[in-house]
C-alpha positions in Angstrom: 74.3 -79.2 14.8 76.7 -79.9 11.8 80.3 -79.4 12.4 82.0 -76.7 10.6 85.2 -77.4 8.5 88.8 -76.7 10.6 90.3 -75.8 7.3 90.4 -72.1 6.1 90.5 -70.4 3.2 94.7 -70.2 3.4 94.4 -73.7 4.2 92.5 -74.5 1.0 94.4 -72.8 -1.6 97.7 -74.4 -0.3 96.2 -78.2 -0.6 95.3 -76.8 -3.8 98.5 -75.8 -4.6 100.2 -79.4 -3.4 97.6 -81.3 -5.3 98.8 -78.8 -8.6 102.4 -79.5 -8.0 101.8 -83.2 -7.2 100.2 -84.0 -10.2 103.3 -82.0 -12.3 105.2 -84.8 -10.5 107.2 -82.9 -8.2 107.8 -83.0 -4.3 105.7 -80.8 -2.2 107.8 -78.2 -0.2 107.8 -74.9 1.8 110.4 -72.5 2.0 110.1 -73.0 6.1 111.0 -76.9 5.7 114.4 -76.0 4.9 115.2 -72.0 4.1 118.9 -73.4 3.1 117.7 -74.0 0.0 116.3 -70.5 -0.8 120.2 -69.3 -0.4 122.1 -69.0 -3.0 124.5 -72.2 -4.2 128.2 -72.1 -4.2 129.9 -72.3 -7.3 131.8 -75.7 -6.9 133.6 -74.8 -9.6 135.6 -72.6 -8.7 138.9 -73.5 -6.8 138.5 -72.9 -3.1 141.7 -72.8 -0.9 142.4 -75.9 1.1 145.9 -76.1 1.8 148.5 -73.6 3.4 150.3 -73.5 0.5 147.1 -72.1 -1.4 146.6 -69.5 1.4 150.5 -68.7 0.2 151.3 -69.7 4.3 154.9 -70.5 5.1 154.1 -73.7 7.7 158.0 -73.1 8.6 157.9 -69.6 9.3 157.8 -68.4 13.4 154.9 -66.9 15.0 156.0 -63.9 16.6 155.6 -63.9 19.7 154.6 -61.2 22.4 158.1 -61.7 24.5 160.0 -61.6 21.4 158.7 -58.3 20.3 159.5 -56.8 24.0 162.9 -58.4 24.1 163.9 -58.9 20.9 164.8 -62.2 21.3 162.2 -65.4 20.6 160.7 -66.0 24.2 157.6 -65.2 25.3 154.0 -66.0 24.8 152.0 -64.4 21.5 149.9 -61.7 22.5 146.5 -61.3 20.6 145.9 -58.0 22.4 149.7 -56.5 23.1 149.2 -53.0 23.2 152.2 -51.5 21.2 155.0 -49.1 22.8 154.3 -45.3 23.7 156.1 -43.2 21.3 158.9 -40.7 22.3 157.7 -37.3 23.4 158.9 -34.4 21.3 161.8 -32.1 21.6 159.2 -29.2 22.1 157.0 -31.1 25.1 160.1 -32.0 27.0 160.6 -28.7 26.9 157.8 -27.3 27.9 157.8 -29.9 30.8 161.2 -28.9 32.1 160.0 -25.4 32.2 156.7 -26.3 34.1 158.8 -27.8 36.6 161.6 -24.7 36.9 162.1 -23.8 40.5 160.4 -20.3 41.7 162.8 -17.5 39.8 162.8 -15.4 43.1 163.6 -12.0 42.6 165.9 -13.1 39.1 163.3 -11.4 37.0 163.7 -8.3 38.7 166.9 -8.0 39.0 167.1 -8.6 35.0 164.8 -6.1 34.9 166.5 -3.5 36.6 170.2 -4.2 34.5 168.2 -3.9 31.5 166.8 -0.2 32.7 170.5 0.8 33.4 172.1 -0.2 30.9 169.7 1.1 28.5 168.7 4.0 30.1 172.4 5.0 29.7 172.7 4.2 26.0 169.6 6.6 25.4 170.9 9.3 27.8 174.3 9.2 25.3 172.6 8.8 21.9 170.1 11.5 22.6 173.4 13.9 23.2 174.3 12.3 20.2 171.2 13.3 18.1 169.1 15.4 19.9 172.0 18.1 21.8 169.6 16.8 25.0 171.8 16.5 28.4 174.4 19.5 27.3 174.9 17.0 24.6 177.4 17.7 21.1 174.2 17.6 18.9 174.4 16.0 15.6 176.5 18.8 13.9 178.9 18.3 16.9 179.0 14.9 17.0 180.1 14.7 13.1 182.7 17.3 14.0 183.5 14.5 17.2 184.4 11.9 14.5 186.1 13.8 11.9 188.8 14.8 14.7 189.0 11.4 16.2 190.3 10.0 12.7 187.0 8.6 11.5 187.0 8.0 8.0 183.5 8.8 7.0 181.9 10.9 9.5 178.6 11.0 8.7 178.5 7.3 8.6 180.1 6.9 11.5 177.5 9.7 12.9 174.9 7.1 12.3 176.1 3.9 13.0 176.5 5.0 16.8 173.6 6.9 17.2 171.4 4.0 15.9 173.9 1.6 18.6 173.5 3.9 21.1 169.4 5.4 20.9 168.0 2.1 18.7 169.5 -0.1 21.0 169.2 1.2 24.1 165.1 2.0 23.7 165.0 -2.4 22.8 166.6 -3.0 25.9 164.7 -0.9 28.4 160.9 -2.8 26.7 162.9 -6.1 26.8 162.3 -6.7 22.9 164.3 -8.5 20.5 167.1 -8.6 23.3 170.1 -10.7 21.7 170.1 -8.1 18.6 169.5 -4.7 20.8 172.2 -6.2 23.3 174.5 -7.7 20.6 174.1 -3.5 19.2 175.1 -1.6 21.8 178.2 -4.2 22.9 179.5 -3.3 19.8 178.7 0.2 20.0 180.6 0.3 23.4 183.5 -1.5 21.7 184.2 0.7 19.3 184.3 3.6 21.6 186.5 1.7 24.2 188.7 1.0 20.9 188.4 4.4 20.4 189.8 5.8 23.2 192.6 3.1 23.8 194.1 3.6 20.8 194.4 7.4 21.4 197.6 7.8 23.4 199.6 5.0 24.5 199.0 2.4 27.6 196.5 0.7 29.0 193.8 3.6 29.6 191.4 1.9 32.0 190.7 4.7 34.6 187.4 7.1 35.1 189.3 10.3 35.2 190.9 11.2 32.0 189.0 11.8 28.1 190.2 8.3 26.9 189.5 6.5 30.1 187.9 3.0 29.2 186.6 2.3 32.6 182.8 3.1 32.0 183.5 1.6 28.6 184.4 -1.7 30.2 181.6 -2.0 32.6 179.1 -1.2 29.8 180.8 -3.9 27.5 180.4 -6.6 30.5 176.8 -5.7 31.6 175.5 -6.1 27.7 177.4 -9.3 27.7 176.0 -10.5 30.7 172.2 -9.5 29.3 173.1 -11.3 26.0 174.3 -14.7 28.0 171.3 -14.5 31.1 168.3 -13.2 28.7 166.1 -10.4 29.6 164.3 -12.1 31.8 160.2 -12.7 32.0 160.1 -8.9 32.9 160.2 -8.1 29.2 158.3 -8.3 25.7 160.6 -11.3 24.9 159.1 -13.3 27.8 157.4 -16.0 25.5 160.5 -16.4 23.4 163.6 -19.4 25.1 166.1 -17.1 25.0 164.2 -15.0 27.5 164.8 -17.4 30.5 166.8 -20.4 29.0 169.4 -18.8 26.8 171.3 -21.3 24.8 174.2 -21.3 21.9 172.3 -18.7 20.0 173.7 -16.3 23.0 177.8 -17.2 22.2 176.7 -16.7 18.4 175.6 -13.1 18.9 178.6 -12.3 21.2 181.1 -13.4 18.3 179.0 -11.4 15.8 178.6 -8.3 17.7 182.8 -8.8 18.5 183.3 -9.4 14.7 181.0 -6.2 13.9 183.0 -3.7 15.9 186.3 -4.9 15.0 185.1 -4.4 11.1 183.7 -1.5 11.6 186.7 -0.1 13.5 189.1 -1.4 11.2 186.8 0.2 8.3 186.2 3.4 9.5 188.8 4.3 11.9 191.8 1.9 11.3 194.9 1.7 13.3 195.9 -0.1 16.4 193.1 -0.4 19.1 195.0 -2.2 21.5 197.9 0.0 21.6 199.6 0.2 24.9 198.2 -3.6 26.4 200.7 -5.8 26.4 202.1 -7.8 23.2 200.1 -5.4 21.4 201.7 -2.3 22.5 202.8 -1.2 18.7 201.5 1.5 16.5 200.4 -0.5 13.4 
């Protein structure tokens, strides 16, 4: 038997390769004797930042420190991993929390409900008199002939203006839609009549039982006020909308315009003293 060569053909061309390079007269080596020297070379040229002050660090300059941040003060070890403050919920979620967390309303919505159907079931009775003749009403014709002998300037206008109080307003409240404004509308409607009516004959006219009587008047005044300040309630079209259940400062700024509106508008149209015969104002003007 001969013995058969342990070299292969691999084997052979890389002795033939180190022979080649050794007679060129350089070193025989493999990229797996050291693969550092396949990587690229750093340029030692180029300046390389050794110091603090070359890696523009302050050496005097604190570390802040976890407790510090907390406290505000310099205690307190540095955190690598603080996890930073929660931020402040908004105006709108604290809100909406308080509201998840209102007591049971009871029988509050209903009761809303209900003043809203009297009130404005009353207003419509009226303003379809008004307009309509309806209810052995005056009609329109009648109701312009109403004005003119009650010293309104522009009867027509004044025809109008109380009508749309009276009909516009009261048909907002019954649905419970935009309540503040259909409220605010028929309080000064209801004004102007109780001005009206007061300022026919002398003293105070609050009684049931004569023409210029300003008792109905007056209960009418207070129940839209009272709408205007507790909201419609959740029984209503305005049930997503704040001033529905949580009525605010919007509610005093629609009482002073709705004030403001029928005192113009008396002033305006009518003129004269509507106060006569109450007290310090008991004066024809």
């Amino acid at each position: 038997m001969t013995d058969k060569s342990n070299d292969t053909p691999d084997a052979e061309g890389s002795a033939q390769a180190g022979q080649a390079a050794s007679s060129a007269g350089r070193p025989v080596t493999s990229p797996y004797d050291s693969p550092t020297t396949q990587m690229r070379k750093p340029d030692l040229g180029k300046d390389i930042p050794r110091t603090d002050e070359d890696l523009d660090l302050d050496p005097g300059e604190d570390v802040p420190t976890a407790g510090a941040a907390r406290t505000g003060g310099d205690e307190g070890d540095y955190g690598y991993a603080s996890i930073p403050p929660a931020t402040a919920a908004s105006a709108g979620a604290v809100r909406l929390q308080r509201r998840n967390r209102e007591p049971r309303r009871g029988t509050l919505d209903l009761g809303l409900f209900v003043l809203r159907l009297v009130v404005g079931y009353t207003f419509i009775y009226h303003g379809l008199q008004k307009l309509t003749g309806w209810f052995h009403g005056p009609g329109l014709d009648g109701t312009k002939q109403m004005m003119e002998g009650g010293g309104w300037d522009y009867p027509s206008l004044s025809t109008a203006l109380v009508i749309a109080g009276e009909l516009g307003g009261g048909i907002l409240l019954v649905i419970g839609l935009a309540t503040p404004l259909a409220a605010g509308a028929v309080l000064a409607t209801i004004l102007n009549a109780w001005m009206w009516k007061q300022g026919m004959i002398p003293g105070f006219q609050y009684n049931a039982g004569t023409p210029t009587g300003v008792e109905l008047d007056s209960v009418l005044a207070g129940a839209a006020l009272a709408i205007i300040l507790t909201g419609p309630g959740r029984w209503s079209f305005d049930r997503t909308r704040g001033w529905a259940t949580r009525p605010a400062y919007g509610s005093g700024v629609v009482v002073l315009l709705a004030v403001a509106a029928a005192i113009l508008t008396f002033w305006f149209l009518h003129g004269g003293n509507p106060l006569q015969g109450i007290g310090p104002f008991d004066s024809k003007s």
